[in-house]
LUMRO-686241 format. One record per residue (C-alpha): x, y, z; residue number from 1; residue in three letters. Coordinates in steps of 0.5 Angstrom, whole numbers. Layout:
REM LUMRO-686241
{xx: X yy: Y zz: Z marza: NUM domar: ALA} $
...
END
This chain:
REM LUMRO-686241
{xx: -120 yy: 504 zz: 423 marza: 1 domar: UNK} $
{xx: -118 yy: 506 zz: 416 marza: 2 domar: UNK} $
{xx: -110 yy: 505 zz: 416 marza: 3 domar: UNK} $
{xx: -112 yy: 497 zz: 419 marza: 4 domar: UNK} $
{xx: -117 yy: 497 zz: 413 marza: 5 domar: UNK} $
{xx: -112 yy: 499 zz: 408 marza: 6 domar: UNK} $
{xx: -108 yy: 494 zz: 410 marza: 7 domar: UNK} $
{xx: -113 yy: 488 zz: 410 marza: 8 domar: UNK} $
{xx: -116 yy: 491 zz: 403 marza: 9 domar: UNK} $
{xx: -108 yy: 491 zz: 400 marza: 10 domar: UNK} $
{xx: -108 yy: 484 zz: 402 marza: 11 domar: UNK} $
{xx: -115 yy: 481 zz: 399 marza: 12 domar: UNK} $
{xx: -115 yy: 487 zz: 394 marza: 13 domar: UNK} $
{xx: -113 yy: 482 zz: 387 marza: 14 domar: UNK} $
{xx: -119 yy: 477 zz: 390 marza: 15 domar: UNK} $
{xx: -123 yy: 482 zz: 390 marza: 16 domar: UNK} $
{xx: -122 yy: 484 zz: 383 marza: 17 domar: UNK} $
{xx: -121 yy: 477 zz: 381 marza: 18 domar: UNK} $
{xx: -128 yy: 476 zz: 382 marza: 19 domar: UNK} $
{xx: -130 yy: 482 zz: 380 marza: 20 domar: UNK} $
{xx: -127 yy: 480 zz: 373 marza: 21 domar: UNK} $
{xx: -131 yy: 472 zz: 373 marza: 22 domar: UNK} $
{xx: -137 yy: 475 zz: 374 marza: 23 domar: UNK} $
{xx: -136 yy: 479 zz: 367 marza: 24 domar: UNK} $
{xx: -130 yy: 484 zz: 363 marza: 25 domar: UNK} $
{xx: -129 yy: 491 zz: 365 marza: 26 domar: UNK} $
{xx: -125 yy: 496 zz: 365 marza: 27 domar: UNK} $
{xx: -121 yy: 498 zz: 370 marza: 28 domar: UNK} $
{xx: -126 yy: 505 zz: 372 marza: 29 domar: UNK} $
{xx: -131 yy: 500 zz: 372 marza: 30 domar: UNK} $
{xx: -129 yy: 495 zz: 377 marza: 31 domar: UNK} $
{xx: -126 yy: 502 zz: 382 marza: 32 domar: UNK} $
{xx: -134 yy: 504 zz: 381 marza: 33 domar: UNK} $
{xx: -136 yy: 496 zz: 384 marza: 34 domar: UNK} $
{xx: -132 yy: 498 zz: 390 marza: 35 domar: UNK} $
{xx: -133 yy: 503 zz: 392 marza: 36 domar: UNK} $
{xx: -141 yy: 502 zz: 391 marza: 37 domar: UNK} $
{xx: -139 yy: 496 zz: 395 marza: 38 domar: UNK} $
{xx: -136 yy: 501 zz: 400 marza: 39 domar: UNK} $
{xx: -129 yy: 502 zz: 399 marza: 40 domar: UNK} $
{xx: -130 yy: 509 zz: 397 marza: 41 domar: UNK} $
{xx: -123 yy: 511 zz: 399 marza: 42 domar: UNK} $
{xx: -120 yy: 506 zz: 394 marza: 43 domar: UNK} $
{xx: -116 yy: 510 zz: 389 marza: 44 domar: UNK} $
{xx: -117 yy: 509 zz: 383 marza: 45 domar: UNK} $
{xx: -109 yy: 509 zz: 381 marza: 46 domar: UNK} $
{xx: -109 yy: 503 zz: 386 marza: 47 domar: UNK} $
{xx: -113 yy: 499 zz: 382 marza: 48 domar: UNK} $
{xx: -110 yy: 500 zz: 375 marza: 49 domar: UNK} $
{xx: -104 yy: 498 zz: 379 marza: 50 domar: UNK} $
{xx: -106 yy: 492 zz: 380 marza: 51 domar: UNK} $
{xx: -109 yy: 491 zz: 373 marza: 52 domar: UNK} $
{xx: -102 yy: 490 zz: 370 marza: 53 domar: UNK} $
{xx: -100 yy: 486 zz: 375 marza: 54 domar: UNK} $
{xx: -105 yy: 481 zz: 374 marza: 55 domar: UNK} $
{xx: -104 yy: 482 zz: 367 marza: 56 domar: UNK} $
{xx: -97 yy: 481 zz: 367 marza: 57 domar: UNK} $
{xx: -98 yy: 475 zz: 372 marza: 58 domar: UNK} $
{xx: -102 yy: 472 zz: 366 marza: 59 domar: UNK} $
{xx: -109 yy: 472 zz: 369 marza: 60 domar: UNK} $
{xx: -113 yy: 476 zz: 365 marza: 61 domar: UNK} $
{xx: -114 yy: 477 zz: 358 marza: 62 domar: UNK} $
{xx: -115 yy: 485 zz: 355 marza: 63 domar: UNK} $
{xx: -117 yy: 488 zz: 350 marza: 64 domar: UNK} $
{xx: -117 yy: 495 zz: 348 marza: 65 domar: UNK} $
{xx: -125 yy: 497 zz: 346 marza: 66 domar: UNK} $
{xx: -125 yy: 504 zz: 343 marza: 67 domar: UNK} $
{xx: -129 yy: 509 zz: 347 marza: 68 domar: UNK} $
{xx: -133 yy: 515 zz: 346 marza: 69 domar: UNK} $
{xx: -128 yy: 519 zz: 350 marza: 70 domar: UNK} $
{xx: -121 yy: 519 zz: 348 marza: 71 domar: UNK} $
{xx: -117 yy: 512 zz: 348 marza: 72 domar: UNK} $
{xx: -119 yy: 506 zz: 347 marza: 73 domar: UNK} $
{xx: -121 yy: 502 zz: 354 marza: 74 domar: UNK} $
{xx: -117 yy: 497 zz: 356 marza: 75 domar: UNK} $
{xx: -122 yy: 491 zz: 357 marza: 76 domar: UNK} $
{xx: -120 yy: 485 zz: 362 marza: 77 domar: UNK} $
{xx: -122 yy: 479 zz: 363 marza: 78 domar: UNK} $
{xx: -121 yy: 473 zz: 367 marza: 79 domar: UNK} $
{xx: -119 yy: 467 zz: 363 marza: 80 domar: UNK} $
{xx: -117 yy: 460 zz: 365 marza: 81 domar: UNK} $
{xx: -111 yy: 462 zz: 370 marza: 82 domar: UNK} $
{xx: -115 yy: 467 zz: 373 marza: 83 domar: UNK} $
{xx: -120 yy: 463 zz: 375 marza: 84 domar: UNK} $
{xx: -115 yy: 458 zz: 378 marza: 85 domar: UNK} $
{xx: -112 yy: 464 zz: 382 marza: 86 domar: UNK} $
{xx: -119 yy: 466 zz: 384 marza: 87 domar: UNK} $
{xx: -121 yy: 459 zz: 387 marza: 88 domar: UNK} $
{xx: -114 yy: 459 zz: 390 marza: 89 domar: UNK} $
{xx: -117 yy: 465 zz: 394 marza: 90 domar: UNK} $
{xx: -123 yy: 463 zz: 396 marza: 91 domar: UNK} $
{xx: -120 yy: 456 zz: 399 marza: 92 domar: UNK} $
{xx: -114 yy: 461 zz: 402 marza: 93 domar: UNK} $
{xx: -120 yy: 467 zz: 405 marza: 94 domar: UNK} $
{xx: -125 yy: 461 zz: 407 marza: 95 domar: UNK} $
{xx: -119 yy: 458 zz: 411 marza: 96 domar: UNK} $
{xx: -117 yy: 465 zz: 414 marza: 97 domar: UNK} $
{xx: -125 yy: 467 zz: 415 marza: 98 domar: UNK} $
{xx: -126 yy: 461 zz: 419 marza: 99 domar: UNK} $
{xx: -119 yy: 460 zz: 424 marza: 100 domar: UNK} $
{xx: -121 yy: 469 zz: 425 marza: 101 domar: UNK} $
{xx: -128 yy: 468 zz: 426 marza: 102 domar: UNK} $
{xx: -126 yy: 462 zz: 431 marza: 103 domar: UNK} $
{xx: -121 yy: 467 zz: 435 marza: 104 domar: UNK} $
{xx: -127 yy: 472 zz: 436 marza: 105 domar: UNK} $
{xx: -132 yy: 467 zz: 438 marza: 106 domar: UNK} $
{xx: -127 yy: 464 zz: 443 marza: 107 domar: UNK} $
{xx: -125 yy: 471 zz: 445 marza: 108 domar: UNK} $
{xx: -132 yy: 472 zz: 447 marza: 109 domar: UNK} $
{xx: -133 yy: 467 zz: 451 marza: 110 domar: UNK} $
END
C-alpha cells in the first residue's frame, strides 16, 4: 500500500499544501508537521520544500522571511490570490474525481 499511496499523495500533494496555506501562513516545517499529524507520517520533509518552490515559483504564494529563534530566518508562505484560484481549481478537479471513483467502488460492489 505504501508505493500506491506515494503515488496518489505525489499527485494531490500541492492541493494539500494549498490548503494548508488558506487556512493561514506557515513555514515549510509547519506544514510537514500538519501532514503527518493528519497521518502522512512517511512524508519526508525534503518533499515539501520542494514543492514550495515550485508553487512559489509558480506564483501562488507570497513569502516572507521571519527571523527565528534558531538560526536563519523562516522562509513564511502564504496564499494569495492566484492561490487561491489554484486551490478552487482543485477542490473542483478532486470533487469531480472523488465522485467518478466513489461511483466505480459503489458499482463494483454491487
Amino acid at each position: 500500500m505504501a508505493s500506491q499511496m506515494t503515488e496518489m499523495l505525489k499527485g494531490t500533494l500541492e492541493g494539500m499544501v494549498l490548503a494548508i496555506l488558506s487556512d493561514r501562513p506557515a513555514y515549510g516545517y509547519e506544514i510537514t508537521a500538519r501532514l503527518r499529524d493528519q497521518g502522512f507520517t512517511d512524508l519526508v520533509e525534503g518533499t515539501v520544500y520542494a514543492l514550495l518552490v515550485r508553487i512559489e515559483q509558480r506564483g501562488f504564494v507570497d513569502v516572507e522571511k521571519v527571523p527565528s529563534e534558531k538560526g536563519p530566518p523562516r522562509k513564511v508562505f502564504s496564499l494569495n490570490a492566484q492561490g487561491r484560484e489554484q486551490l478552487a481549481e482543485f477542490w473542483r478537479t478532486w470533487s469531480f474525481l472523488a465522485e467518478r471513483i466513489e461511483q466505480l467502488h459503489t458499482e463494483g460492489n454491487d
